[in-house]
N, C-alpha and C positions, 0 to 999 in steps of 0.2 A: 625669649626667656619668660616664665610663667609667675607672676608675682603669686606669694601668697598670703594673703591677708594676716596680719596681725593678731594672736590671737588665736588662729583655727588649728583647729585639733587634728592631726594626721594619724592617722591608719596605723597603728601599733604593728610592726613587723618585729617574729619573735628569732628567736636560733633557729629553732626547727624551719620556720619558713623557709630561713636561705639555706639551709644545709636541705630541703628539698627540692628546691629549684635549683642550686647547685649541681645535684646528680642527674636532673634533666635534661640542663645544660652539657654538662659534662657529659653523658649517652652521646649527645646528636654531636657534637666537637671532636666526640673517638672514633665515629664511623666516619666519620670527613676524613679524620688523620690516618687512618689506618686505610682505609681505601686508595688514599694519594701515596703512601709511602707503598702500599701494595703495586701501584699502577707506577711507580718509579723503577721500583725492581724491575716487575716484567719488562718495563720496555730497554733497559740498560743490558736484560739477559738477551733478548734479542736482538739487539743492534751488536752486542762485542762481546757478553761468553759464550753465545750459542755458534757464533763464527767460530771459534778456539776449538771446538770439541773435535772428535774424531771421527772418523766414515763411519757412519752405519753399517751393521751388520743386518740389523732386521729393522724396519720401518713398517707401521701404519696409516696411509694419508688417511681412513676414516676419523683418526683421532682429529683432524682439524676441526670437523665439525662441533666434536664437543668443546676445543678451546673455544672456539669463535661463538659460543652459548655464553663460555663461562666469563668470555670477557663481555659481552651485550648483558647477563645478569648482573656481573661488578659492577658497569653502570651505571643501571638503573638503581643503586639500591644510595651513593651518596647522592646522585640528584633529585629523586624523591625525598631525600631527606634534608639535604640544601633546599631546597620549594617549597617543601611543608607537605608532596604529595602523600597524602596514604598516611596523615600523621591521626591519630586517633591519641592523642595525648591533651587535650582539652578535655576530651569527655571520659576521661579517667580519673578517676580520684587523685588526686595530688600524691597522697602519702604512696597508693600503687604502683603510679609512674616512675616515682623515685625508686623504687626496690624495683621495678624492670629494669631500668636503666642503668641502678649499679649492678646488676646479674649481668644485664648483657656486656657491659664495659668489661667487666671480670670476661665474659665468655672473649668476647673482640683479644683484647691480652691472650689472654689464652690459646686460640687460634693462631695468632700470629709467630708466639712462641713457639707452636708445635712446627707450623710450615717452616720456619728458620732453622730451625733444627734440625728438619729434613733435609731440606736442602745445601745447608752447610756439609751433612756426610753424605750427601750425594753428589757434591762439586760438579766435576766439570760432565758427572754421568746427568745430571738433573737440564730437564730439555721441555720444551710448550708442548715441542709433536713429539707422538710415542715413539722410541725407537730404545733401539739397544747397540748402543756402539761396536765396535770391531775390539775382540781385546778384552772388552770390558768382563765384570765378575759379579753377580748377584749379593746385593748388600744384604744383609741380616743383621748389623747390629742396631741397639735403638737409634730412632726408634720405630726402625722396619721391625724388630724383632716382638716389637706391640697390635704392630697392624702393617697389612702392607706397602696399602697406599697412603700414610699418613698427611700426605700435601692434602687429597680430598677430603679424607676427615678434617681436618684444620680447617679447610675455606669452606664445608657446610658449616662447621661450630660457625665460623666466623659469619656465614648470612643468619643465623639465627642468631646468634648474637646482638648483630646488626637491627634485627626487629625487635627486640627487648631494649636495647640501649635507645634507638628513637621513638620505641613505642610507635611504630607503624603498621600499617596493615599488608601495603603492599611490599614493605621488605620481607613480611613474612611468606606471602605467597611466594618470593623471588625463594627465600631457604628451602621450602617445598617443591620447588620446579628444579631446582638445583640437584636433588636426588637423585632422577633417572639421567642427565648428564652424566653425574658421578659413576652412578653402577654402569652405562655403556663405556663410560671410557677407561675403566677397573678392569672391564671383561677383558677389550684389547688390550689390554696393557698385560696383563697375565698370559693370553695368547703368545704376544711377542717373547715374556721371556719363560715359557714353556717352551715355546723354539728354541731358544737360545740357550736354554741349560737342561732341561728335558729334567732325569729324574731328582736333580739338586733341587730344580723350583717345586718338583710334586712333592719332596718330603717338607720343603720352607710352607708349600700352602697347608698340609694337613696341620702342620701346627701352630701358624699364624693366621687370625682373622682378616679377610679380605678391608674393610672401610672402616668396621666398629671396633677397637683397639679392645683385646681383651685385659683388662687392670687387676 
């Protein structure tokens, strides 16, 4: 324990201080939380809903490659930030790091919002590898009816996010690497269900944006 001499004059700490190293805190604590509750899902969807679903009608094994990206990016972006790698948050001005960090915590929320909501109207059709069940029926309401693939729009918001709320460097090259994953595994996925519904998916694609949600 630190004695402190009788008398000495301590470092005046004002609101503003702690309500900025609050949302500092708070950034690197959302990307932790929301990566673990991220990484609970998937593996709970994998172990017992993705058993429940139905045979495949149409299947792409190319898509594992981009799962197996998307989970080595998920990764790396709360352990760089549990380490401190890639933190560039020292050499930022305080008052800037705190308005990244709450942008990106807004962005993180956000993201995850979007993905749940996808995946709740897409029950037991929503799956890691692309395929199209036997039976099943091309969704369109939101928030398919904003974008198609809104799970990948959600998890880019969410790696960008991710580098704003810990103000890091290397979460942000992870958002930026995450794009061509996204667009190859969009193409397949569009592939499949062009097979599978032919001219129902060409009229659903000319009038919904593929990744970028028209608002």
């Amino acid at each position: 324990m630190t004695n402190i001499p009788a008398g000495a004059i301590l470092p005046a700490v004002s609101f503003g201080d702690v309500l900025l190293y609050s949302l500092i805190v708070t950034g690197r604590v959302t990307v932790l939380l929301v990566f673990g509750v991220l990484a609970v899902v998937v593996l709970a969807h994998l172990l017992f809903l993705d058993r429940r679903a139905g045979s495949p009608a149409h299947r792409d094994p190319r898509s594992f490659t981009g799962a197996a990206l998307s989970f080595l990016l998920a990764f790396v972006v709360p352990l760089c930030v549990k380490f401190g790698w890639g933190s560039v948050g020292p050499w930022v001005p305080r008052p800037l790091a705190a308005t990244l960090a709450g942008l990106g915590t807004l962005a993180c929320f956000t993201a995850v919002t979007f993905m749940g909501w996808a995946v709740l109207v897409l029950g037991r059709a929503a799956h890691v590898l692309a395929r199209v069940d036997r039976g099943g029926r091309l969704v369109r309401e939101p928030p398919f009816s904003l974008v198609r693939h809104p799970i990948y729009f959600g998890l880019g918001l969410l790696f960008a996010g991710s580098a704003l709320a810990a103000v890091n460097w290397i979460a942000a090259a992870v958002a930026v690497a995450w794009w061509p994953v996204a667009l190859q595994r969009a193409r397949i996925e569009d592939q499949l269900l062009r097979k599978a519904f032919g001219a129902e998916f060409e009229d659903y694609a000319r009038k919904v944006p593929g990744i970028w949600p028209r608002l």
